[in-house]
C-alpha positions as CSV (number, residue, x, y, z in Angstrom):
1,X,21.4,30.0,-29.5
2,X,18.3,29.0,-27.8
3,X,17.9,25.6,-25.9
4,X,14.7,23.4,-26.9
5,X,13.2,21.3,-24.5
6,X,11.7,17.8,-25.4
7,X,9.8,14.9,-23.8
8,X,7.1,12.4,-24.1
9,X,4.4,11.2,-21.8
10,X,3.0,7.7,-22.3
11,X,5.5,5.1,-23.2
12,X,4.2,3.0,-20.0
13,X,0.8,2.7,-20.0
14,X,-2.2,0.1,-21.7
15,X,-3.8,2.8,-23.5
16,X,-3.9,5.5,-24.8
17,X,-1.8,8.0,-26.9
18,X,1.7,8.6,-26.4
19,X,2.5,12.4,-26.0
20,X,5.1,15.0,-26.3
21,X,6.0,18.3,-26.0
22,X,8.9,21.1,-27.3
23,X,9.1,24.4,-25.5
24,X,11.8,27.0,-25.7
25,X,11.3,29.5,-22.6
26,X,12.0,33.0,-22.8
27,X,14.6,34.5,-20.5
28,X,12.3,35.9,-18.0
29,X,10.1,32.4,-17.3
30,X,9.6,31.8,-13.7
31,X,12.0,28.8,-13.5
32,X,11.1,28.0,-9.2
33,X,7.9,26.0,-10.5
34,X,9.8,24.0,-12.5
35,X,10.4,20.3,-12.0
36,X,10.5,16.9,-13.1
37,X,6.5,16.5,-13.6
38,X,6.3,13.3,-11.9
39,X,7.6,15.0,-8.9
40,X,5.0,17.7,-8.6
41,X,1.2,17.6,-7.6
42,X,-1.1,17.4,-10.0
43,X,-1.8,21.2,-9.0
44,X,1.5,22.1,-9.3
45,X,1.7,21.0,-12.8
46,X,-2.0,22.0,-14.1
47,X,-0.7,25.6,-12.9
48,X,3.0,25.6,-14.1
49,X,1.5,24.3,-17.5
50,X,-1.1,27.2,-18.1
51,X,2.0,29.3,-17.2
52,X,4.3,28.1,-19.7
53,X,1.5,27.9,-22.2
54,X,0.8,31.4,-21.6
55,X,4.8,32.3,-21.5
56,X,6.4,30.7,-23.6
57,X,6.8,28.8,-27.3
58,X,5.7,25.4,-27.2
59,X,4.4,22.9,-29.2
60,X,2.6,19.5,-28.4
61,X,1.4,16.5,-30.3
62,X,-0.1,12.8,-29.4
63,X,0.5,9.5,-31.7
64,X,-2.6,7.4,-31.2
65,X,-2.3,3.6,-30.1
66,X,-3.3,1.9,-33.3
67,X,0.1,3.9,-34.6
68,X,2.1,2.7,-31.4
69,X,0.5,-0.9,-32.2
70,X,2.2,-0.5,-36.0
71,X,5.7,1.3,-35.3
72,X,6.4,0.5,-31.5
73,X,6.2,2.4,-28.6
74,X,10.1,3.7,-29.0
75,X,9.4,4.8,-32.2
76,X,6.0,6.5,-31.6
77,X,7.4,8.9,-28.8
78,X,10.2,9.9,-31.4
79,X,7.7,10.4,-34.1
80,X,5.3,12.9,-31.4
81,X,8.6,14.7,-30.4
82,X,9.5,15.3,-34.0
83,X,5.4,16.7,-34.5
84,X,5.7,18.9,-31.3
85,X,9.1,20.2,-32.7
86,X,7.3,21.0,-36.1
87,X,4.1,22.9,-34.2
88,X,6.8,24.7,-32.0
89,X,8.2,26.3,-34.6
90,X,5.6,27.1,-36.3
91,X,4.8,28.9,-33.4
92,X,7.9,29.9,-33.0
93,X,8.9,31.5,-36.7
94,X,5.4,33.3,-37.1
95,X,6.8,36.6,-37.4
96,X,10.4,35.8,-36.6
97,X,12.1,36.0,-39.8
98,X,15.6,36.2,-38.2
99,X,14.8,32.5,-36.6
100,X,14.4,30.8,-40.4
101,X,17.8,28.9,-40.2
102,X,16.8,26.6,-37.2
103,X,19.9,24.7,-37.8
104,X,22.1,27.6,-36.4
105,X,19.4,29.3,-34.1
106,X,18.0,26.2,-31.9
107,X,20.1,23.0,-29.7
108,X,17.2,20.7,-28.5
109,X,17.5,18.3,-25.8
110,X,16.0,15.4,-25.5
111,X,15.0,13.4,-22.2
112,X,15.9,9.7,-22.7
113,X,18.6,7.8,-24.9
114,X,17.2,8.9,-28.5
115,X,17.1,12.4,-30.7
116,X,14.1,12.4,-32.9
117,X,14.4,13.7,-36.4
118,X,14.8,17.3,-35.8
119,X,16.1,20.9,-37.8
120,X,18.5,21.9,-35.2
121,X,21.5,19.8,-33.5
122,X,20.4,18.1,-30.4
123,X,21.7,15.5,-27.4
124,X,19.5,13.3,-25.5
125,X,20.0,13.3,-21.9
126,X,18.9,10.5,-19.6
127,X,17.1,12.4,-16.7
128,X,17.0,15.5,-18.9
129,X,13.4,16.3,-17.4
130,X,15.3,16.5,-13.6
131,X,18.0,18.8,-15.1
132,X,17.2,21.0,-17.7
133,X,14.6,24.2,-17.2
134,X,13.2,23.6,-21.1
135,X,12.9,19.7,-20.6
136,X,11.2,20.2,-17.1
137,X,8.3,22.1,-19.0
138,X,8.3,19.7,-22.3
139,X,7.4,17.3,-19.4
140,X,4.9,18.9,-17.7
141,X,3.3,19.8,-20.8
142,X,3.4,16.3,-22.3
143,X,1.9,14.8,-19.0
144,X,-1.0,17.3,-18.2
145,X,-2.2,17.0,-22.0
146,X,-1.5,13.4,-21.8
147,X,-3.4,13.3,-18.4
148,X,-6.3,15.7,-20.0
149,X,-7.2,13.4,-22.7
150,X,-7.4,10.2,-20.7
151,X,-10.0,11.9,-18.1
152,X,-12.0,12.5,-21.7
153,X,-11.3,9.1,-22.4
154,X,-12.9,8.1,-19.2
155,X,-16.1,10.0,-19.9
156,X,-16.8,7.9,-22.9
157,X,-15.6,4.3,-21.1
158,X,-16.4,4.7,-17.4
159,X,-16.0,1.5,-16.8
160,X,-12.0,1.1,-17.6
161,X,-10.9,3.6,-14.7
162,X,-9.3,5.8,-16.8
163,X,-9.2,9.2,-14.9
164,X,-7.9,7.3,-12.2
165,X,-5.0,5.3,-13.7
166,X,-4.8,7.0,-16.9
167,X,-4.2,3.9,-18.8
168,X,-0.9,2.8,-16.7
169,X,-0.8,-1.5,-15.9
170,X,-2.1,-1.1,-12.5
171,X,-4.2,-3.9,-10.9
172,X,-7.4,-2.6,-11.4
173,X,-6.7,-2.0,-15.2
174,X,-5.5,-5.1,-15.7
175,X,-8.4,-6.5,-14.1
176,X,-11.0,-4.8,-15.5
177,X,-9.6,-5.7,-19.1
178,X,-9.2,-9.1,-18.3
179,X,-12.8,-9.1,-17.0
180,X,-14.5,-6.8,-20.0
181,X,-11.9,-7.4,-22.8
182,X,-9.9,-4.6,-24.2
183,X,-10.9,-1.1,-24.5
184,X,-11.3,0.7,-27.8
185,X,-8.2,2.7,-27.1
186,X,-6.5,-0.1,-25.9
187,X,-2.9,-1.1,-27.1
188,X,-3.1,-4.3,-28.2
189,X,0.3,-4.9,-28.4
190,X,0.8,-4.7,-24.9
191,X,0.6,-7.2,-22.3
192,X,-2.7,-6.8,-19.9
């Protein structure tokens, strides 16, 4: 049976998408430049990501904020764990035939108190991304993608900050939307 790894990045911030990732890693993955992705430089995780990108099975997706504005933010991250678990496997089963029945071949785990709608049995784990190898790189996937589309973000509305602060409620975001009004990837459900 192989472990799955899932997390989101996102839940916290103004704007933005909320992201995820699923990774399975194979048994030779280099697990030393592993960690909880908010406890490793931005270098560290840029180069552990193109490593596990490179390595191993993984699958990513993003749930825009006029979605998180409609269903939540709780139920947003669940729904972009659930399309990174579907992209995975695709990945995944291209050429595998012996992986079909995911059910008996894959056990996810899941950072935080919730279990998206998955194929395979799963557990969510507080702290998961500080404990488990295939969570640790579902993070640092989730957060350099995340972090990679709000610098493009930031190219098309300079004035918000958002390669800085990447959308999170920091001073000068909050600021500079109270001052210019909301951006157009602004959640407006959130308070700013």
């Amino acid at each position: 049976m192989l472990t799955v790894g899932l997390d989101e990045a996102g839940r916290g911030p103004l704007a933005g998408p909320v992201t995820a990732a699923c990774v399975v890693l194979p048994e030779s993955f280099p697990l030393e430049i592993l960690n909880d992705s908010k406890k490793l430089s931005e270098k560290k995780r840029d180069s552990a990501a193109k490593i596990i990108k490179e390595t191993a099975w993984w699958g990513f997706a993003r749930v825009e904020q006029d979605v998180i504005d409609k269903i939540n933010i709780l139920q947003a991250s669940l729904l972009a764990m659930s399309l990174a678990w579907q992209n995975m496997v695709e990945s995944f089963k291209d050429g595998r035939s012996e992986f079909a029945d995911l059910k008996a071949n894959f056990h996810a785990i899941v950072d935080g108190l919730y279990v998206p709608k998955i194929e395979c049995s799963a557990e969510a784990v507080v702290k998961a991304d500080a404990k488990y190898p295939e969570v640790m790189a579902a993070s640092i996937i989730a957060k350099t993608e995340r972090d990679r589309i709000m610098k493009e973000y930031d190219k098309l509305y300079p004035e918000y900050g958002y390669a800085t602060h990447k959308g999170y409620p920091t001073a000068a975001h909050k600021e500079v939307c109270r001052r210019l009004g909301p951006s157009p990837i602004q959640r407006l459900t959130f308070k700013y």
